[in-house]
C-alpha positions as CSV (number, residue, x, y, z in Angstrom):
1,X,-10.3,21.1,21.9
2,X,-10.3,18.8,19.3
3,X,-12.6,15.5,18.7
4,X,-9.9,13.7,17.1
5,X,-5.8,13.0,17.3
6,X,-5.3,11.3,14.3
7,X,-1.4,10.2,13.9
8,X,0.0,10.0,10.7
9,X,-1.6,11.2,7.5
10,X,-0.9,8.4,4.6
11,X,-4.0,6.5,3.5
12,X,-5.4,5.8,6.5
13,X,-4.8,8.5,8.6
14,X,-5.7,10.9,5.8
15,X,-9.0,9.4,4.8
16,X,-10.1,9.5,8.7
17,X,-9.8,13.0,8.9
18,X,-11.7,13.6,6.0
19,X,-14.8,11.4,6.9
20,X,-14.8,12.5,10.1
21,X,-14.6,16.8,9.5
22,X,-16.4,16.7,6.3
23,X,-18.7,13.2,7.2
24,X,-19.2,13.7,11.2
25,X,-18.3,17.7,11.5
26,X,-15.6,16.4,14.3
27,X,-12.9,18.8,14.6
28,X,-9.2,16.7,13.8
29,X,-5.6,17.0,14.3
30,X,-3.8,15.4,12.0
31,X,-0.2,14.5,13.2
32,X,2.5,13.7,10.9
33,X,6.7,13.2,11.9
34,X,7.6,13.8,8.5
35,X,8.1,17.1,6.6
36,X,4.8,16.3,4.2
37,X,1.3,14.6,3.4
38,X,0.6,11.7,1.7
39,X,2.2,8.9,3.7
40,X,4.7,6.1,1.5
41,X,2.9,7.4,-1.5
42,X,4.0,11.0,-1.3
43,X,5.0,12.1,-4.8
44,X,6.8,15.2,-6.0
45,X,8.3,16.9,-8.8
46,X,12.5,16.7,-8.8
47,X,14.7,19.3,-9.5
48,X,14.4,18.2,-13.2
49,X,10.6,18.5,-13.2
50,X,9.8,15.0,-13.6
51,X,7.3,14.1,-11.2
52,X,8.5,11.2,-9.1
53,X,7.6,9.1,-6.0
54,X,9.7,9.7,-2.9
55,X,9.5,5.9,-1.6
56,X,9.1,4.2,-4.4
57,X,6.5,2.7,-6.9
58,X,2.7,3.1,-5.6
59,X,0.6,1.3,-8.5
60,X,-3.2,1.9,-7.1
61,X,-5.2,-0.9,-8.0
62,X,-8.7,-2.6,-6.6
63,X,-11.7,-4.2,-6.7
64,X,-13.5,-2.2,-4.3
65,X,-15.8,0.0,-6.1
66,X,-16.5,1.6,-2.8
67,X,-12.4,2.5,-2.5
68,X,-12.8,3.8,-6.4
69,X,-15.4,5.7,-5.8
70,X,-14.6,7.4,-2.9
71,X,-10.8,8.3,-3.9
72,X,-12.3,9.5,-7.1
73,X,-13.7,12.5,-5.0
74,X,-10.7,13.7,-5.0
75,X,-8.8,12.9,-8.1
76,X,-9.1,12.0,-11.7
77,X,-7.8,8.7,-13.0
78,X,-5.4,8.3,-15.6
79,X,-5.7,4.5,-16.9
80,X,-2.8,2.6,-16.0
81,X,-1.9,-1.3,-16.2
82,X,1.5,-2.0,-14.8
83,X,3.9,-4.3,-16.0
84,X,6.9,-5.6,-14.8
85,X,10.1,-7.6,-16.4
86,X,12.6,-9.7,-14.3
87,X,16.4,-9.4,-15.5
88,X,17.1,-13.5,-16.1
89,X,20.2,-14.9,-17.8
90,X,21.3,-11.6,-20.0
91,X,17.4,-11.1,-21.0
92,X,14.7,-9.4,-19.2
93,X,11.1,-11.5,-19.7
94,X,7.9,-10.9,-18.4
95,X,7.3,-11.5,-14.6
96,X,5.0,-12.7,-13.1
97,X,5.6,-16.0,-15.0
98,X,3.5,-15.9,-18.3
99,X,3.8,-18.1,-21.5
100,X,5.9,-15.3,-23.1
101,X,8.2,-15.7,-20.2
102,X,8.9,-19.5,-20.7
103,X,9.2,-19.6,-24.3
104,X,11.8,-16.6,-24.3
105,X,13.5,-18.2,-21.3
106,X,14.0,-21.6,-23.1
107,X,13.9,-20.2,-27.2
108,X,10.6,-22.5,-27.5
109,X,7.7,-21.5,-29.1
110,X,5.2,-23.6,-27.2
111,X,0.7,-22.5,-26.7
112,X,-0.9,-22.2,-23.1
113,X,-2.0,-25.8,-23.2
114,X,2.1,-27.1,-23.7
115,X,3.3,-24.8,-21.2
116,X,0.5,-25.8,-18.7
117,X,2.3,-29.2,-19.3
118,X,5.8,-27.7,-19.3
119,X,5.0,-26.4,-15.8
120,X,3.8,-29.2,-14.3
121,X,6.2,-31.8,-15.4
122,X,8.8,-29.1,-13.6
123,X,6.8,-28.6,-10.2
124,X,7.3,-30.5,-7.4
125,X,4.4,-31.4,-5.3
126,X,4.2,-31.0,-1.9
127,X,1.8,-32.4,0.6
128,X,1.7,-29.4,2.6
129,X,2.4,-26.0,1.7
130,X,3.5,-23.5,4.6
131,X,6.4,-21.1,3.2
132,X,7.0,-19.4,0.5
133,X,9.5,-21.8,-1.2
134,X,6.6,-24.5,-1.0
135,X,4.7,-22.1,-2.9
136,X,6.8,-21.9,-5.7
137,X,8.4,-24.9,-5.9
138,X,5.0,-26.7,-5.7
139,X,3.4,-24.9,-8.8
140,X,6.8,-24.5,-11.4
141,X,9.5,-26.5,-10.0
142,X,13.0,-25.5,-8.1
143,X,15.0,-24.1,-11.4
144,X,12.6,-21.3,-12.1
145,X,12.2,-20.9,-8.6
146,X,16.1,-20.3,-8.2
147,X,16.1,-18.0,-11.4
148,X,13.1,-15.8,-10.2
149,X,12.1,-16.4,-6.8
150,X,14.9,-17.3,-4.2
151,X,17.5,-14.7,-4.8
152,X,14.5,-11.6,-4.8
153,X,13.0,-12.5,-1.8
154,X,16.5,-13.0,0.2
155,X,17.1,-9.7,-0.6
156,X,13.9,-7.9,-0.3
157,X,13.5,-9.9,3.3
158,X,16.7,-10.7,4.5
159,X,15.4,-14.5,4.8
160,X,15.4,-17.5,2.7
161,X,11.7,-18.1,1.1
162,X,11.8,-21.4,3.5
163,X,12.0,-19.1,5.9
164,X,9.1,-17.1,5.4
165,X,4.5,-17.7,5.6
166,X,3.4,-18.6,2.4
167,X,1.7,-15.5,1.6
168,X,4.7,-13.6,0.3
169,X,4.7,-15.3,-2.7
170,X,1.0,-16.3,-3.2
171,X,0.9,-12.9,-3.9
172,X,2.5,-13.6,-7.4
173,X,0.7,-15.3,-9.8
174,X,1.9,-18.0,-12.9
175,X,0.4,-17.5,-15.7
176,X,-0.3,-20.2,-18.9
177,X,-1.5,-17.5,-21.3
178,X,-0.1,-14.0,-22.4
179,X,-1.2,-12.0,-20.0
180,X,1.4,-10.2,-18.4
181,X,-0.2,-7.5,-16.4
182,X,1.2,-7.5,-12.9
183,X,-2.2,-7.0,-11.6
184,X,-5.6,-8.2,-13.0
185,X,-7.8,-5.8,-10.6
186,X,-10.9,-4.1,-11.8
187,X,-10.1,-1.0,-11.6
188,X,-6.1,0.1,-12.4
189,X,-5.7,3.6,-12.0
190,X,-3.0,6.6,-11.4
191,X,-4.0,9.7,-9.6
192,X,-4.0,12.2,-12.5
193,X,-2.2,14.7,-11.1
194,X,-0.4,13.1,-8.6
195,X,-0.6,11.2,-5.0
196,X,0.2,14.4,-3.4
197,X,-2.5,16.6,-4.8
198,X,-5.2,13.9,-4.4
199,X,-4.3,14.3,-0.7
200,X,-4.4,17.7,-0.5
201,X,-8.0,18.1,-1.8
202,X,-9.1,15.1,0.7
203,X,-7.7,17.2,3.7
204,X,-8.5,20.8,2.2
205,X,-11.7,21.2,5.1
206,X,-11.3,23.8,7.9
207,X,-12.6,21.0,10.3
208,X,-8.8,19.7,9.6
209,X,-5.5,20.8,11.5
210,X,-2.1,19.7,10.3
211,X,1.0,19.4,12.1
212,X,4.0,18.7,10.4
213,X,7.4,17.2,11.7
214,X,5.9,16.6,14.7
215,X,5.8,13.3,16.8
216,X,3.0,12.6,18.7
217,X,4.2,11.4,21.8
218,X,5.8,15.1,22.3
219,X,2.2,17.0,21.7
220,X,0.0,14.4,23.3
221,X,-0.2,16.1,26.4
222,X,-0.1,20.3,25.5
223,X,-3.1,18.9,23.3
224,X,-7.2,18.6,24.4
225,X,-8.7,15.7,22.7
226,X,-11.2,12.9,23.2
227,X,-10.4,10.2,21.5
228,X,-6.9,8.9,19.1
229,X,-6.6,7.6,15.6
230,X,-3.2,5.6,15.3
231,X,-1.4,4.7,12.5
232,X,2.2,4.1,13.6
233,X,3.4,1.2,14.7
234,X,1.7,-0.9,17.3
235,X,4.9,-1.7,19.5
236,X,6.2,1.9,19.8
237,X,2.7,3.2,20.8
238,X,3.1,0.7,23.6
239,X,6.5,1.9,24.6
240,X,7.9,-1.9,22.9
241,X,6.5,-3.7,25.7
242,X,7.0,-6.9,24.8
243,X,10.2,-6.1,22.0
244,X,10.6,-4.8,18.9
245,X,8.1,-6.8,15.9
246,X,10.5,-6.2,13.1
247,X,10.0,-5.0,9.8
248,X,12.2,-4.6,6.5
249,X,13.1,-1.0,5.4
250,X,14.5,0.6,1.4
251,X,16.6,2.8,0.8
252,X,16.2,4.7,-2.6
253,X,18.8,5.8,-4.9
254,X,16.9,8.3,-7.2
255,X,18.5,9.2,-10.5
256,X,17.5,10.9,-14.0
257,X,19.1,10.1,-16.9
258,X,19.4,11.9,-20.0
259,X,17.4,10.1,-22.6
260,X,13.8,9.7,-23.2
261,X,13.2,6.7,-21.5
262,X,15.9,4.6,-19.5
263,X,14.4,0.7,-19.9
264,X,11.9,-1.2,-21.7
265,X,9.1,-1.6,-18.8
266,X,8.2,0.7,-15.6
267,X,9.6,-2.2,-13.5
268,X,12.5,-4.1,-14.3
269,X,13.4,-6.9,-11.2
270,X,16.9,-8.1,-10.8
271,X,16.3,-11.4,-8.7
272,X,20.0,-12.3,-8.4
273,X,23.0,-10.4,-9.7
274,X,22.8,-6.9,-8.2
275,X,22.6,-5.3,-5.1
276,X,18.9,-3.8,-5.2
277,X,15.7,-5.4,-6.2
278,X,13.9,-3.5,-9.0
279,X,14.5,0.0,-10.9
280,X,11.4,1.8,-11.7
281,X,10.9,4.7,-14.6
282,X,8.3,7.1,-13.3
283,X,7.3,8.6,-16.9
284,X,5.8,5.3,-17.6
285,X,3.8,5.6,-14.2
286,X,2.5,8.9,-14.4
287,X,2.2,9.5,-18.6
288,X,4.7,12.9,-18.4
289,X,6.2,13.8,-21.3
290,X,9.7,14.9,-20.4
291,X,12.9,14.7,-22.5
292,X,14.7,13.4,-19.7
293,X,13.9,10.2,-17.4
294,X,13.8,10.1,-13.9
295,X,14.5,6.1,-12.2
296,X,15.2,4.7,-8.7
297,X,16.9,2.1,-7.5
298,X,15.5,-0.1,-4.4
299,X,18.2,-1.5,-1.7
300,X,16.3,-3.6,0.9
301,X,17.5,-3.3,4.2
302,X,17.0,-4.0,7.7
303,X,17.4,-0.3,9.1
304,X,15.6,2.4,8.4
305,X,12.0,3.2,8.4
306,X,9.5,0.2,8.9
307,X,7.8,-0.5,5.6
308,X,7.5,-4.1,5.6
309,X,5.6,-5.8,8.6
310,X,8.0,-9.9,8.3
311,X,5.5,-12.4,8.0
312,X,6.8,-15.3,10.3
313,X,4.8,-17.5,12.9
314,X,6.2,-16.0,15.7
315,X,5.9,-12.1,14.5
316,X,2.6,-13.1,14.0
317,X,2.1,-14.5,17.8
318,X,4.2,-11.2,19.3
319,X,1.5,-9.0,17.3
320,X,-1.4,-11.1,18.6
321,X,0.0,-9.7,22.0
322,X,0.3,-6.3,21.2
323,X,-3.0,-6.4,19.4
324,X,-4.6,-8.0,23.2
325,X,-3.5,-4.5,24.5
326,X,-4.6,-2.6,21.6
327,X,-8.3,-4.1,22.4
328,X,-8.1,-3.0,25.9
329,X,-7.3,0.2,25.1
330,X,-10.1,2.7,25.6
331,X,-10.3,6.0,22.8
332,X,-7.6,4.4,20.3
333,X,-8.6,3.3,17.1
334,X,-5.3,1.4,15.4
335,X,-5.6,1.5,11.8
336,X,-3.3,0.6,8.9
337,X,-0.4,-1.5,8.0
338,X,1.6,-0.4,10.8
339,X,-1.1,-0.2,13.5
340,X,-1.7,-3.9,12.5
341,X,0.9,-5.5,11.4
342,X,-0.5,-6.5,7.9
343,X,1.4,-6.5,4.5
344,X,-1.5,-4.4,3.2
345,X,-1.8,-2.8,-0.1
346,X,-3.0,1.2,-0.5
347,X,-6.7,-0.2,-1.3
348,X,-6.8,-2.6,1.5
349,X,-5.5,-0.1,4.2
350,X,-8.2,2.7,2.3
351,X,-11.4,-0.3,2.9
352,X,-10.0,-0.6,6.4
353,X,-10.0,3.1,7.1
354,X,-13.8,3.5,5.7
355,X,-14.5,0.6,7.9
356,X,-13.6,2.0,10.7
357,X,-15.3,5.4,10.2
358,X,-18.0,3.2,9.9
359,X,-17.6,1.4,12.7
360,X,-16.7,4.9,14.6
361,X,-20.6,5.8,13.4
362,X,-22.0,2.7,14.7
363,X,-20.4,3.2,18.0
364,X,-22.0,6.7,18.0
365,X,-25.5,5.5,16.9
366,X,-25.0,3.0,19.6
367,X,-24.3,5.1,22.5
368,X,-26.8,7.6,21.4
369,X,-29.4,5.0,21.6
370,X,-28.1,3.5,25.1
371,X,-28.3,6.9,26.4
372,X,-31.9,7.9,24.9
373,X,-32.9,4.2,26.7
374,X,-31.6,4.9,29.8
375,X,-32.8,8.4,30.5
376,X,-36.3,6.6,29.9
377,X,-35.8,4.4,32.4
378,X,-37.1,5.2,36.1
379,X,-34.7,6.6,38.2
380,X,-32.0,6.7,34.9
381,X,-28.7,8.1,35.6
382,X,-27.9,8.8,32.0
383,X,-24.8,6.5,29.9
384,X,-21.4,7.4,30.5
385,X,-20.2,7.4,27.2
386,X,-17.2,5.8,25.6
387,X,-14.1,5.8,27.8
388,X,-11.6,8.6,26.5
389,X,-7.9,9.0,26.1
390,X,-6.4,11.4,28.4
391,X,-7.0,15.0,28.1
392,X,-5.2,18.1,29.0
């Protein structure tokens, strides 16, 4: 009999399990489809040696001490600030836009108070600002938007940025000075030795069970357990009752090249002339000191599986009645970016997971208390407890 079905073991299924066998000595299950730990931020070494990451760049960055401090349990840091270039008219210039950026683009050689006015004689105002082309277009004007902007995001979402909530480019910053970190977070960090082993250490408690290759919905009922952590996506635990909420999916073409490194920065974006969207060099990533380089090219596409939740009005309104049922759904907890639709990064879905084990304690403290009340009552019958998922 176990305590706990939690399904899927990234970041938030992972960090569940831990707090509850190590935090709440509750005896977990921790169901996975795939072959391995570690979620979309599984990382392993190739056949070259090069250690790599299976689905693509995962650059761990925060401001939440309390995520720091926690993850650090189970890993050392190696300091890391990311930086990305964009491929732009034959050159490849900083991105997000920076003041190194413009005067490269346009051969000028202006300061951060010229290119604040540079910027602004280029944007084009607008009174309201709802997609992600109003984003852009509002704060440096529609030929850098073209350049940078338009073509990356039809391919990384199969939609025009018109098309699409403003928060998938608010994302990005402009910049007036030189700064051309991709992220400005407090803490900017790389798991030492890898995603994988920092994984491996948070589920190493004999509280934990781990199924591999195994989907849920096929155990759920040669399993005993009370309650369910989910971590999938919110329309298949529902059996797509009201359709499909879509997402985008990659497709990774992983190559190593013989040479010591490939390209000039860990990122490179190519917002217009090729098929993918970015090629990333892991040796810059994780600091290995290898001879040869391993890369990987990213294809966006619409198939495949769901990485992307598509931030639209009316993705957002299906998910608001998926989320209704989720609510009214005794003994499941729905936790991460799948289980809630949300274009979370690894931080946010990691707060969210310690929120809920919080949340999980409160409920515990809570019923404890209701019950201790009631028993002291005349004639008390003693609290039911929290409803339950089905058992076997």
């Amino acid at each position: 009999m176990f305590d706990y079905l939690i399904v899927g073991a990234g970041f938030a299924g992972s960090i569940l399990a831990e707090r509850l066998a190590c935090g709440s000595n509750k005896k977990v299950l921790l169901c996975e489809k795939r072959s391995h730990i570690g979620g979309n931020a599984y990382d392993e070494y190739d056949r070259h040696g090069i250690l790599v990451h299976r689905y693509g760049p995962h650059i761990f960055h925060t401001n939440s001490r309390e995520v720091y401090e926690y993850l650090s349990r189970f890993t050392e840091w190696r300091p890391y600030e990311h930086r990305v270039r964009a491929s732009v008219d034959g050159m490849t210039v900083p991105i997000p836009i920076n003041l190194d950026t413009i005067n490269e683009l346009y051969g000028m050689k202006l300061n951060s108070h010229e290119v604040e006015k540079f910027l602004a004689s280029l944007a084009e105002p607008r009174e309201t600002v709802t997609t992600s082309e109003d984003v852009v277009v509002s704060k440096v004007g529609r030929k850098l938007y073209e350049k940078f902007f338009r073509g990356y995001t039809r391919k990384q979402w199969g939609l025009d940025p018109s098309e699409l909530d403003s928060s998938v480019i608010a994302r990005v910053p402009v910049r007036t000075n030189r700064d051309d970190r991709y992220f400005t977070d407090m803490y900017q960090v790389m798991p030492l030795d890898g995603y994988t082993k920092m994984f491996e250490r948070m589920l190493d408690h004999p509280n934990i069970k781990i199924l591999l290759n195994a989907d849920y919905r096929e155990i759920k009922n040669e399993i005993r357990f009370s309650e369910v952590i989910y971590t999938g996506q919110i329309d298949e635990f529902f059996d797509f009752r009201y359709g499909n909420l879509p997402y985008r999916s990659l497709r990774f073409k992983h190559e190593t090249k013989d040479c010591e490194f490939y390209q000039q920065a860990p990122v490179v974006n190519y917002p217009n002339e090729h098929a993918y969207t970015r090629v990333t060099e892991f040796k810059y990533l994780t600091g290995q000191k290898h001879p040869k380089s391993s890369i990987v090219f990213e294809f966006p596409c619409a198939d495949g599986d769901p990485y992307y939740p598509v931030p639209q009005r009316q993705n957002a309104e299906l998910y608001a009645r998926y989320k209704a049922l989720a609510d009214s759904t005794p003994g499941v907890y729905f936790v991460g970016r799948l289980a809630t639709y949300k274009y979370y990064n690894m931080d946010q879905v990691a707060a969210q997971a310690l929120s809920t084990y919080a949340k999980i304690c409160g409920e515990r403290r809570a019923e404890s208390n209701l019950r201790m009340a009631q028993k002291a009552l005349p004639g008390g019958n003693g609290h039911k407890g929290l409803p339950v998922a089905a058992t076997t």
